[in-house]
N, C-alpha and C positions, 0 to 999 in steps of 0.2 A: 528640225533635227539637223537638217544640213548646214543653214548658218550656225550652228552649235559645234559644231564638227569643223568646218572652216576654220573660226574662228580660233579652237584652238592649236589648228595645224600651222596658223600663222605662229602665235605665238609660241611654238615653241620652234617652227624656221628663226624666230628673231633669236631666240635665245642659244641656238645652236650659231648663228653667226656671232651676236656677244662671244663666246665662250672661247670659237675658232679665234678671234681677233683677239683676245686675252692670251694664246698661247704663241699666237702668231708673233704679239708685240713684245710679250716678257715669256718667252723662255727661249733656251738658246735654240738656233736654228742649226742644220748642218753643217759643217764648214765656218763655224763662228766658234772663237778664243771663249772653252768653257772651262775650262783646266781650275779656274776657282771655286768649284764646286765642291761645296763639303756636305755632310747630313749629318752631323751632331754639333751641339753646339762646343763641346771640346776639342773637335777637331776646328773648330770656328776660329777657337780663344789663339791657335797656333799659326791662324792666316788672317792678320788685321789687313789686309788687300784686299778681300774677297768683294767679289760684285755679287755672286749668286749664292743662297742659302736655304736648304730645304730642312726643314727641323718638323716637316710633317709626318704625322703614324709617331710619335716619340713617345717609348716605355720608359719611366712611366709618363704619361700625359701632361704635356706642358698645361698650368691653368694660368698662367700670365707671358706675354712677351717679357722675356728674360731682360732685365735691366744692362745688364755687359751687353748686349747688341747696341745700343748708341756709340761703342766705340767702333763702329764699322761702317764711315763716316763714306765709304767707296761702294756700299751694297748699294744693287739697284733694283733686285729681284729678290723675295721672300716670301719661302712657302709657310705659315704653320696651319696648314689644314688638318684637320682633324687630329685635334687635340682638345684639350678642354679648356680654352682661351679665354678669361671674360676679363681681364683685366690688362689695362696698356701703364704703363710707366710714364710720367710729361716728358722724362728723357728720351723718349724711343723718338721725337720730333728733331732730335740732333742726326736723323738720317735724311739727310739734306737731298741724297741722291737717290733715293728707294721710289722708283716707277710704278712697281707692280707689287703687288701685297692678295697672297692667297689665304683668307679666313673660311675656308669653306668648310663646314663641317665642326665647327665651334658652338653647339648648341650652347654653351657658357653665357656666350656675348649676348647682350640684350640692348648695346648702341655701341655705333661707331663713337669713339674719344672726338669730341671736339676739337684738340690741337691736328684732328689730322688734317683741316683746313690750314694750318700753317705751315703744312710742308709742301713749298714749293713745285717738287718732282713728281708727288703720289698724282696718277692720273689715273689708275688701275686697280681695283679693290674688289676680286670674285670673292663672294660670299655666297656659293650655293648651298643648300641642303638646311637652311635653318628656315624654321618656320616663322616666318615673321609677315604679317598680314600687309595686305596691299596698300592701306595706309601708311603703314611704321617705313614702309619700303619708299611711297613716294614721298615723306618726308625726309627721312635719309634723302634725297637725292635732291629734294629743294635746299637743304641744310648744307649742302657738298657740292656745289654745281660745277667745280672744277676738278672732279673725279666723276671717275664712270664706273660704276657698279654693274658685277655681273653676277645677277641672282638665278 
């Protein structure tokens, strides 16, 4: 029972420094230029500058990455967690600078899009709260080995 218990007190120490180090790296910090910061994607269409974008909890519920975000060629953080996401656009890979990408809570999705190995930037991809088994999980991660997933 106690290696039972160990065990999984590690793994969820692992997963709570994942998680820390995901907000550590993409989201803004104190004292750091956040002023581009919008939450709707209307308010998005009005700042094609913006580096940061949170379109997460959106009424009604997004079920695709909106195809007009590839013209925000300067974002380098985007939330759309919890929403009902299963579908990505081939254009959404014109975000050349986007780091961090929060899919958590997208029960929709059922794989990560293949082009998101061809973006460059993406090193960052939390995907908590979806049920997907420890295989589908460590394929995802052999499949992407130049992101880090934090499930």
């Amino acid at each position: 029972m106690k290696k039972y218990f160990v065990l999984i007190c590690l793994s969820m120490l692992g997963f709570a420094v994942n998680a820390q180090n995901y907000d550590d790296l993409c989201c803004p910090q104190e004292g750091e230029d956040a002023w581009f910061v919008v939450n709707t994607m209307e308010d998005a269409l009005d700042n094609p500058d913006l580096t940061i974008l949170d379109l997460s909890l959106q009424t009604p519920k997004l079920t695709e990455a909106p195809d007009a975000l590839s013209q925000f060629t300067n974002l380098q953080c985007l939330d759309l967690s919890f929403n009902r996401v299963g579908k990505f656009y081939e254009s959404f890979k014109k975000l050349t600078n986007l780091r961090c990408l929060n899919l958590s809570g997208n029960h929709y999705l059922q794989k990560i899009p293949e082009f998101f190995a061809e973006m460059p930037a993406l090193k960052y991809v939390r995907i908590e709260g979806l049920n997907w088994s420890a295989a589908k999980r460590a394929q995802t991660e052999k499949d992407f080995p130049n992101i880090t997933f934090i499930w």
